[in-house]
N, C-alpha and C positions, 0 to 999 in steps of 0.2 A: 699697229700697236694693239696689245691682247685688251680686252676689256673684261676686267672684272667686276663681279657682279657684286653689289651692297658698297660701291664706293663709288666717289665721285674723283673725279681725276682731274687738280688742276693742272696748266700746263705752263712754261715760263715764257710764250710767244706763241701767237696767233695762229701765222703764214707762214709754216713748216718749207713750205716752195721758196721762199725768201730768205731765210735766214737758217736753212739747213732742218732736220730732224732733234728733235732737243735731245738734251743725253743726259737729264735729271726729270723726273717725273715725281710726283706725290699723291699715294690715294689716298681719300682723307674714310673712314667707316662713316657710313649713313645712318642717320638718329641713334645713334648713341650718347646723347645730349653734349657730341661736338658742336659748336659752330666754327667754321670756320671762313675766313676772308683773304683773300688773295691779293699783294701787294707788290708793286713795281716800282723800283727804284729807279730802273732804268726806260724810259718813257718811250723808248722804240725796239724793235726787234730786233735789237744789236746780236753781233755772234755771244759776246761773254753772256747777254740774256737767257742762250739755252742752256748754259750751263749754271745757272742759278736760278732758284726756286725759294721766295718767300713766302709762306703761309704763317698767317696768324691766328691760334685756336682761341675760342670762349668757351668758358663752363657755362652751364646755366645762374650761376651766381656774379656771372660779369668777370671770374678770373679769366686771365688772358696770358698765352704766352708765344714767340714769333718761331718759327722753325724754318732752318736757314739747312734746305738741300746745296750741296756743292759737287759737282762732278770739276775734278780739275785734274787739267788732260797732261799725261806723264809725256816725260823729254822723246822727240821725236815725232808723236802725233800732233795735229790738226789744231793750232790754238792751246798748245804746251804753256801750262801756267798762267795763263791768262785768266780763269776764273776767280783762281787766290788772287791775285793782281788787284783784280776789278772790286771785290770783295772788301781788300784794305783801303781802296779809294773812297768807301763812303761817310759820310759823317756820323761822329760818334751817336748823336741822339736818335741817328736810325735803331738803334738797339736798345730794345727796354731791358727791365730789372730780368725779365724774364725770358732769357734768348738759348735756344738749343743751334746747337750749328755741328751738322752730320755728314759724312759724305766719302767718295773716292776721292782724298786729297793727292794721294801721288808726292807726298813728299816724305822723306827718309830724313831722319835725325833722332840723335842722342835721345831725345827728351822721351820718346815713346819706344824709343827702340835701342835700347842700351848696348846690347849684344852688335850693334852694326859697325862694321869691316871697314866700309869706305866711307869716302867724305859725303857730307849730306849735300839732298839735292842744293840748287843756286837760291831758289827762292827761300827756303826751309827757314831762313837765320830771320829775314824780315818780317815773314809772317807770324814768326813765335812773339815778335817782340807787337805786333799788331796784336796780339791773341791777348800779353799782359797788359795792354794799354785800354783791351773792352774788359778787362775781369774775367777772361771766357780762361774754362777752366776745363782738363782734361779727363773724363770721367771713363774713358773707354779704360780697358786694359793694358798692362805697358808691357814689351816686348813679347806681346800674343800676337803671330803673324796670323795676318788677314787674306796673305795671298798664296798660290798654293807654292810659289820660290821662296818662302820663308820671309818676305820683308812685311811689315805693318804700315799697309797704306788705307786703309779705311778707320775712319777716326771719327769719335764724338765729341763736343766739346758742350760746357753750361757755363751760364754765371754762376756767381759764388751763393745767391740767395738759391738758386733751384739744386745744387749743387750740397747743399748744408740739408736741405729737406730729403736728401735720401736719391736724388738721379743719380742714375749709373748704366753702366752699356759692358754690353759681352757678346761673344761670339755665339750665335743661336744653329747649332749645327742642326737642329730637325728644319727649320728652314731653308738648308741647302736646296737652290734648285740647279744645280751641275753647273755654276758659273765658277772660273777659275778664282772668283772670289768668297772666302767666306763670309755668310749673313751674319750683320751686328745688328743687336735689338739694344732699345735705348728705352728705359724705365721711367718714368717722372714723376712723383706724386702729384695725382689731379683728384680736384671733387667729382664724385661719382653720383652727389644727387641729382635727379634727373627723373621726369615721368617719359618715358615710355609714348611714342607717340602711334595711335591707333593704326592697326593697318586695314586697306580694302575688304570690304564683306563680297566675299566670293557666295557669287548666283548659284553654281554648280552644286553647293554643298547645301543650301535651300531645303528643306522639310517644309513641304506644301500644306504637309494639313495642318502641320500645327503655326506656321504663318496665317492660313486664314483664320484659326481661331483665336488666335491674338488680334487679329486686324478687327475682329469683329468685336471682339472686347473691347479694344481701345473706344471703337466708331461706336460703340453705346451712350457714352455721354458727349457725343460730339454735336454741339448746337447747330441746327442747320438755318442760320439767319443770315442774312444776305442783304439790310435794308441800308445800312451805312458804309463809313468808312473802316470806320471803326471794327464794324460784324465782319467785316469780308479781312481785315488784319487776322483775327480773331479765328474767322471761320477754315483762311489758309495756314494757320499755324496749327492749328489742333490737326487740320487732317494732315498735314506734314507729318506732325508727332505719333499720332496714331501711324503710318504707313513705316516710320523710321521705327518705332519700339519692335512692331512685328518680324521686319524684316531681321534689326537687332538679335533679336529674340530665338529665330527660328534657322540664322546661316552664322556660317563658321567665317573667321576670316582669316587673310593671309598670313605664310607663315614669314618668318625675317629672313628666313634661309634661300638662298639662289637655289637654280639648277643647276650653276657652272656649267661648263663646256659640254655641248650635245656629245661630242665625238670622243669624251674622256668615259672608257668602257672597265671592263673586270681586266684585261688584260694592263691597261697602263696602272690600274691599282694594285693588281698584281708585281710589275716592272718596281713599278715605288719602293713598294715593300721589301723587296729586295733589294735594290738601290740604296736603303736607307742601313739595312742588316747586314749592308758586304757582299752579298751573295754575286752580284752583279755590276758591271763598270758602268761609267760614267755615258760610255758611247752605247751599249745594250740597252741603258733607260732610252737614251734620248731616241735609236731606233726605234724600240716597240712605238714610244708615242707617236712619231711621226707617221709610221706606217699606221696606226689606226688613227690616226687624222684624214690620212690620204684618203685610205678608204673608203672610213665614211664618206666623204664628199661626191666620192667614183659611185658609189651605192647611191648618193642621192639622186645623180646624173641620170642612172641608169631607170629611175622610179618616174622619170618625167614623161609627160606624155598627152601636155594640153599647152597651149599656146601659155596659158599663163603664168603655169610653173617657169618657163622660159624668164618673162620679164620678173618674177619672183628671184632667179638666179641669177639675174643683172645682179643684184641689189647687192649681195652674199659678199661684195668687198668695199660696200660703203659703208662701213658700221661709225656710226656719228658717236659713240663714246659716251663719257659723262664729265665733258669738260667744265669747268667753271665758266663762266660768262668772262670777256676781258674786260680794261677799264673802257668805260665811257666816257667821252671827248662833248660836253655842250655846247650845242652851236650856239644857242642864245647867251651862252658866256664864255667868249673863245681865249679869254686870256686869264682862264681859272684853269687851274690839273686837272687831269684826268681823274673821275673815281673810281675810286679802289674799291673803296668798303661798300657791303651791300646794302647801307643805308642810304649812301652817296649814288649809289645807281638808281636807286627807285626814285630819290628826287629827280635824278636827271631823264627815268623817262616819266614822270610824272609831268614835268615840265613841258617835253619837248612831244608826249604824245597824248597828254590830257587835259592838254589846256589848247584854246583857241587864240594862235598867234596873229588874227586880223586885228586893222586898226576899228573895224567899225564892229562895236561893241552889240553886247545881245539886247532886245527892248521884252518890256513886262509881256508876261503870257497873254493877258487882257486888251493889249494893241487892238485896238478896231482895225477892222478890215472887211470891204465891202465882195460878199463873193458873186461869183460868173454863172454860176448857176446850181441847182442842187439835189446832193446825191442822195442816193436810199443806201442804206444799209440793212441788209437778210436781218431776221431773226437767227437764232442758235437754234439747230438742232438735234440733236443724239448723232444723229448719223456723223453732223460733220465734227461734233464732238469725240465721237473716236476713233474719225481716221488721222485726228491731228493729234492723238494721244495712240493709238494700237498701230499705224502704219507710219510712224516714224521709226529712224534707226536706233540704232543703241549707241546714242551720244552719251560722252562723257556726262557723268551726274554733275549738278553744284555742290553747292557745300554740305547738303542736306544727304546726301551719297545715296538718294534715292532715281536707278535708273528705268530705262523704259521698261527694261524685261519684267521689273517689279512691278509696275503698275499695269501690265497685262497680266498677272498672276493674279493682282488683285481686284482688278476690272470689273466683276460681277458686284463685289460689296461697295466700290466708291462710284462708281456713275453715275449714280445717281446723284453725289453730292457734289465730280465734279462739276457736273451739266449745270448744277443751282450755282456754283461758285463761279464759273466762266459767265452764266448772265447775268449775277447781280456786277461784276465787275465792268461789263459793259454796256448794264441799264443808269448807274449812276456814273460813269466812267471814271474811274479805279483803278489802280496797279497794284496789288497787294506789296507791302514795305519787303518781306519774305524773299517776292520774287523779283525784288530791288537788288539783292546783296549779291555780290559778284565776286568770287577769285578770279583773277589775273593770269593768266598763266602765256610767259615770254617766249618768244617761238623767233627764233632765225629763218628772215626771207634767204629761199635758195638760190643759190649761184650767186651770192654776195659775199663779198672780201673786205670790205672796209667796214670791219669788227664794231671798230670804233665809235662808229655812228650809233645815237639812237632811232635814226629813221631805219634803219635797214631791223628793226623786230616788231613783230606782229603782237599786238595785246589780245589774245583770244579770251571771252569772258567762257567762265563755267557757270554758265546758268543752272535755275532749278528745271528740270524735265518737265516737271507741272507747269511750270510758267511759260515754258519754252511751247508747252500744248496749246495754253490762251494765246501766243504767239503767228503761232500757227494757222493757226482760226481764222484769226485777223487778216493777215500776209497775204489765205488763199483768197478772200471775199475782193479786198484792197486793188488785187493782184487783177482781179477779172475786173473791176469797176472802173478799174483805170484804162486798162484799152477796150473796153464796151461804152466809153461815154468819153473816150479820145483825155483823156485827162495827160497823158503822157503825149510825147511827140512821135510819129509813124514812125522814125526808128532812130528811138529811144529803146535799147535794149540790156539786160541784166535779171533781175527775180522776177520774171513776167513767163505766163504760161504761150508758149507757141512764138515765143520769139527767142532764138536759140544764137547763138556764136555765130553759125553758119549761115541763119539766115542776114547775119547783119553782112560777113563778107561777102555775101551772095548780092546784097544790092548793092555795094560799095563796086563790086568788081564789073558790075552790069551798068554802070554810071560809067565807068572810066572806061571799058569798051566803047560803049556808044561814043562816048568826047571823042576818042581815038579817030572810030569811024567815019567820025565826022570833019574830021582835020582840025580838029581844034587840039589844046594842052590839057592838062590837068596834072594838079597839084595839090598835096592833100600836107595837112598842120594837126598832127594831135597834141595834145593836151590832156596834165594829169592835175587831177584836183589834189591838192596836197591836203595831208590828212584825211582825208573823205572823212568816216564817220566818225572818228574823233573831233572835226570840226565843225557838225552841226551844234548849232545854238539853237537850243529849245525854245526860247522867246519866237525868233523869225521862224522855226520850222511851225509852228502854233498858226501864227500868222498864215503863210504859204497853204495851211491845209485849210485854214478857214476861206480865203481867197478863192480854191478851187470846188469851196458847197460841200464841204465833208459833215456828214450831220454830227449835230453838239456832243451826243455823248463819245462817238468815238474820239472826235476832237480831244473832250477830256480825257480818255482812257490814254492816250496818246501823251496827253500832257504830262501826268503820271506818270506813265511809264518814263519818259524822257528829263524826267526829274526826278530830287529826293536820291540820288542813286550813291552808294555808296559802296569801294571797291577794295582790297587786299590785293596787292601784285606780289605774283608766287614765282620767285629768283632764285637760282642757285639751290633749289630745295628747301629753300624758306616761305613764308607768308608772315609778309609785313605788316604794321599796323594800318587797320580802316583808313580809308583816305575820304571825303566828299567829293563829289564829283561837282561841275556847274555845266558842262556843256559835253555833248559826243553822243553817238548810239552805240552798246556793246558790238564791238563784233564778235560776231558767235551769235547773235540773237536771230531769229526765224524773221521779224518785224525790220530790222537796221536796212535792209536792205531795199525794201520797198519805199520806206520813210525816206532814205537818201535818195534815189531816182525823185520821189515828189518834190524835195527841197530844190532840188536842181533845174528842175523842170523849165524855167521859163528861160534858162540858157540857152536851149533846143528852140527856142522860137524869136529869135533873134533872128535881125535879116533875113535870109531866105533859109525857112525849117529844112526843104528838101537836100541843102548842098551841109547837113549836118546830121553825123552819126553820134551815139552813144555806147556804151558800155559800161555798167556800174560807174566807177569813178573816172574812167576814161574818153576823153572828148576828142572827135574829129568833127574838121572845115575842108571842105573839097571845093577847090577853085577850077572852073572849066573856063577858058579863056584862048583867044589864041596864039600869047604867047606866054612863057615863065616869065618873063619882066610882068607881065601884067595881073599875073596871077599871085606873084607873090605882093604886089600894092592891094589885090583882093583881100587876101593873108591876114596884112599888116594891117587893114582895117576892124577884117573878124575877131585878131587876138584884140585889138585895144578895146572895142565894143564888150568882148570877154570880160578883161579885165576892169572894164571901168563896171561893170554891171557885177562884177565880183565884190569891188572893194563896196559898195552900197549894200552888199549883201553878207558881208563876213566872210567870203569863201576867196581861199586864194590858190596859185597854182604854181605849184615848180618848177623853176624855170630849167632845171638841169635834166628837165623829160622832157622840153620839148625835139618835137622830130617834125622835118620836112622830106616830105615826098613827091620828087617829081614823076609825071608817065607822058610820054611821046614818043613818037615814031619818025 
C-alpha cells in the first residue's frame, strides 16, 4: 500500500493475512484541526470488515460528524453485495445527525441513474428503502456516470441536517489517477477554526551567532541559586527558557509540506501534464511512471557498496505506514468493549500499563529500614558533567524541544550553570518538577499480532535532554558501585559496564557443558517480570535502596525523581490530557534501568545465587541434577520461592512467558 505523506491512514482490520487485503482505505490530513477516531461495529476481522470503514471527525469546537467508506463488490466478484448487506444490518442509533456515507456501491438503479436500459442490480430496491429509513440523502449527481461504460456506481449519500447546510459531491476530473473509475469529491460545511499546531525547529537552519547572543541575553538575569527546592524549580526553568527563546529565535522550522515520492522525477511531471491535457493515454502515464520508479530503485542498487546499505535495503519493503492504532481489549475488564475512541484507549493503557496490578500495596517512602552496609558516592565533576551531556546521542528532545545538538552549540555559556544545577540537585536530593513531565509516546512491540492487547505497546517517555544529563551522571557512578562493592549478583546483567549479553550466555553455556560433562541433566526455567518498570513502587524501591547503604542524599534524589511525576500519552497524533502518576520508572530514562536491576536484586540471591542468571527484566533458574524428574521438582521449588518473595514485594510475573529448557545427552 502506497504511503502518503501528511496523512494518517486508518484501516478497517488489523491482520491483512487473515482476513484478506482491505478494499476501502481512509486518509484523514494531519493537524488541520481534524480530529478524528476510528470505530468498529464489527468487533472481529470479519470479511465484510474490510469492506467498510468508519471514521468519526471533531472540529476543535466538539462538532462531530461519522463517515461511512463502502467499497461493495459488483455481481461476480469476491463477496458480491455483502458490504451493503452488512451495512443495512446495523442499528439505527449507530448513525448520528450527522452521517456521510461514500463509496464504490456497484449498485444500478433508477433513482441515480434515470437514463438506465436494464433492470436494477438485486440488492438496489432494499438498500434504497434502508437509505429512506436513516434519512441519508443523495447529494452526488444523478445520471453523471462514474465509470468509464457509462453506469453511475460511485455514490454519496448525507443526512438531511448536513445535507440543508450546503454538502454536495461531483465528479473531480483533475483528481483522476487512471483508474477506470472517475474521482468524486464530497464538500461539507465544517468549522475551520482552529490554531495551527507548531512544527519541529530544524538544527540545520540554526544561525550560530545570533543563538549565542540570545542565549547570552536570556542567561543575564538567570538567578544562579541552588540552595532549595524551590531555587533548583526555579533555577531549571529559567535555564530551560532562556536555551528555548534562543534556539526559538535563531532556527527555522519545519515546513507542512512532504517530499512525496523520492522516485517521482521532471519526467512523471511531465507524463501528468500531459495526461491530464490529452496529449497522452492512460497507458503512456502509467509507463513513464513505472519506468522511473524502476530505475530509481536499479540506480540505488547500483550506489551500494558497504555492508550496511545492504541491511538498509532489507528494510525498503517494510514500510509501517501511518495507521491508526486498533481497538483495545482490557484484560482487567474482560466483559467491557473494546475501545474505540481515543479517550478510551488511553484509559485502557493507562490502567493496564501505569498502574501496579500486585496485591501487596506500596508503603510510605520513610519505611525504616536497617542497611548492610555503606556506600560513598563521587562528588560531581565538569569532566563527568559533559560527557553525560556532549557524548550522548541526539535523542528525541521532551516537551521543551531542546535537543542534544543544542546544548553543545550552547556548551561554553551554560556549563557552568549546568554543573551548579546538577549539584545542588544532588547536595539536597531533588528532581526538578520540569524534568518530571513526560510525553508518552505508544510504540508497537515487534513481531506481535494480537493488536488487541495493551501489553503488546511500549510507553516510551520523552524526556527533557537536560534531565536525561542529571540522569546520566547518576546511572554511570550507580553503575560502577554496584559491581565494585558486589551490590548486584555476579550475573546479574543489564545497564552495567562490562557485563554484556554475551558474557551472560557465555556462563550460562559453560555451566551446562560442564553438567553435560559430567553425566549429570540440566534444566533451565525463565522467567519475565511482568511490567518491569511500570511496576516499580517508589515506597519499596526507597526502602530496597536504603537497605543496600545508598547514601541519603542520593536516596532522596531518587525519591523525587521517582515520584511527583506527571505524564501526557501521545496516540494516534494526539496528546492527551496530564495524568499523575503513583508508581513505575519512565522507560526511556538513562536512571530506570539501573533502579530496576536494584529493586530486584535480592531475587538473585535466593537459594543458590550461582544456578541464577539475569537480564534486565528477565529471569533464569538452572537446575543441574541427574535426572529431569529431579530437576524439574528443583524448578518447582525456585518458581514458588520466586513467587512467594514476589507477592511480599509487589512484583509479579507472567505466567504466559514462562519457558522450560531441558539439555542432555
Amino acid at each position: 500500500m502506497a504511503r502518503v505523506v501528511r496523512f494518517t491512514t486508518p484501516q478497517p482490520q488489523n491482520h491483512w493475512a487473515i482476513s484478506g487485503r482491505p478494499r476501502v482505505l481512509t486518509y484523514a490530513r494531519k493537524k488541520k484541526g481534524i480530529r478524528t477516531s476510528q470505530l468498529r461495529p464489527f468487533t472481529s476481522d470479519t470479511e465484510e470488515a474490510s469492506d467498510l470503514l468508519f471514521l468519526q471527525i471533531f472540529s476543535p469546537t466538539g462538532k462531530s460528524a461519522l463517515i461511512v467508506n463502502i467499497y461493495n463488490a459488483p455481481v461476480g466478484c469476491i463477496r458480491a453485495g455483502e458490504a451493503a448487506k452488512a451495512l443495512t444490518t446495523l442499528p439505527e442509533a449507530y448513525f448520528p445527525q450527522t452521517t456521510i456515507l461514500a463509496g464504490d456501491l456497484n449498485l444500478l438503479h433508477n433513482r441515480w441513474q434515470p437514463s438506465l436500459q436494464r433492470s436494477p442490480t438485486t440488492f438496489a430496491e432494499p438498500f434504497i428503502n434502508w437509505l429512506d429509513l436513516q434519512g441519508l440523502v443523495l447529494i452526488s449527481d444523478i445520471d453523471c456516470p462514474t465509470h468509464e461504460r457509462g453506469n453511475v456506481l460511485d455514490l454519496s449519500f448525507a443526512l438531511s441536517p448536513l445535507t440543508l447546510a450546503g454538502a454536495k459531491a461531483s465528479i473531480a476530473s483533475h483528481l483522476d489517477a487512471t483508474s477506470d473509475h472517475q474521482p468524486l469529491i464530497t464538500t461539507v460545511p465544517w468549522d475551520q477554526r482552529y490554531k495551527e499546531t507548531a512544527q519541529k525547529l530544524r538544527f540545520d537552519t540554526l544561525d550560530h551567532t545570533s543563538f549565542l547572543s540570545l542565549l547570552a541575553s536570556n542567561l543575564a538575569g538567570t538567578e544562579s541559586s541552588a540552595a532549595t527546592e524551590e531555587d533548583l524549580d526555579a533555577f531549571a526553568e529559567k535555564l530551560i527558557s532562556a536555551i528555548q527563546g534562543a534556539y526559538r529565535g535563531s532556527a527555522k522550522r519545519t515546513l507542512t509540506q512532504g517530499i512525496g515520492q523520492p522516485w517521482w522525477n521532471k519526467d512523471c511531471k511531465n507524463a501528468l501534464h500531459n495526461y491530464r491535457s490529452g496529449l497522452c493515454s492512460k497507458t503512456d502515464f502509467r509507463r513513464i511512471t513505472r519506468w522511473s520508479q524502476r530505475q530509481f530503485w536499479r540506480d540505488k542498487l547500483s550506489t551500494i557498496t558497504q555492508m550496511k546499505d545492504v541491511f538498509d535495503m532489507s528494510k525498503w519493503h517494510k514500510s509501517t505506514g501511518t495507521f491508526r492504532s486498533p481497538p483495545l481489549k482490557d484484560p482487567l475488564r474482560p466483559s467491557s468493549l473494546p475501545a474505540v475512541t481515543i479517550y478510551e484507549k488511553r484509559d485502557v493503557l493507562v490502567r493496564n500499563l501505569l498502574q501496579n496490578s500486585a496485591e501487596a500495596g506500596d508503603i510510605p517512602l520513610d519505611s525504616p529500614a536497617v542497611p548492610i552496609t555503606s556506600l560513598y558516592f563521587p562528588d560531581i565533576l565538569m569532566s563527568q558533567v559533559e560527557e553525560s551531556i556532549l557524548q550522548a546521542g541526539n535523542t528525541a528532545p521532551g516537551v521543551d524541544e531542546i535537543p542534544t545538538c543544542i546544548l553543545k552549540v550552547a556548551w561554553p555559556l551554560i556549563k557552568d550553570k549546568v554543573q551548579m544545577l546538577y549539584q545542588g540537585c544532588l547536595k539536597i536530593g531533588y528532581h526538578p518538577k520540569c524534568f518530571r513531565y513526560v510525553i508518552l509516546a505508544i510504540i508497537q512491540k515487534p513481531k506481535k499480532t494480537d493488536w488487541f492487547s495493551p501489553r503488546l505497546y511500549r510507553l516510551i517517555a520523552l524526556l527533557s535532554v537536560l534531565g536525561k544529563g542529571l540522569e546520566r551522571l547518576v546511572v554511570r557512578n550507580m553503575a560502577w558501585i554496584s559491581i565494585h562493592y558486589k551490590v548486584l549478583a555476579r550475573q546479574q546483567f543489564g545497564a552495567l559496564p562490562l557485563r554484556s549479553v554475551n558474557d551472560l550466555t557465555t556462563c550460562l553455556t559453560h555451566d551446562v557443558e560442564q553438567a553435560l560433562n559430567q553425566g549429570m541433566t540440566t534444566s533451565l526455567l525463565t522467567l519475565d517480570v511482568k511490567g518491569a518498570f511500570d511496576a516499580v513502587l517508589p515506597g519499596r524501591l526507597i526502602r530496597r535502596l536504603c537497605e543496600q547503604g545508598w547514601p541519603t542524599n542520593l536516596v532522596l534524589w531518587i525519591a523525587s525523581f521517582a515520584t511527583g511525576r506527571s505524564v501526557q500519552i501521545r496516540l494516534d497524533g494526539e496528546i492527551g490530557p496530564s495524568t499523575d502518576i503513583a508508581c513505575g520508572l519512565p522507560q526511556g530514562s538513562p536512571v530506570s534501568g539501573i533502579l530496576f536491576m536494584l529493586y530486584i536484586a535480592p531475587l538473585f540471591r535466593l537459594g543458590n545465587p550461582r544456578n541464577k542468571f539475569g537480564y534486565a527484566d528477565d529471569v533464569a533458574n538452572l537446575a543441574i541434577l541427574t535426572s529431569l524428574a529431579t530437576n524439574c521438582e528443583a524448578l518447582s521449588d525456585s518458581l514458588q520461592e520466586a513467587l512467594n518473595w514476589g507477592a511480599v514485594e509487589g512484583i509479579t510475573f507472567a505466567p504466559d512467558k514462562y519457558k522450560l529448557l531441558h539439555f542432555s545427552r
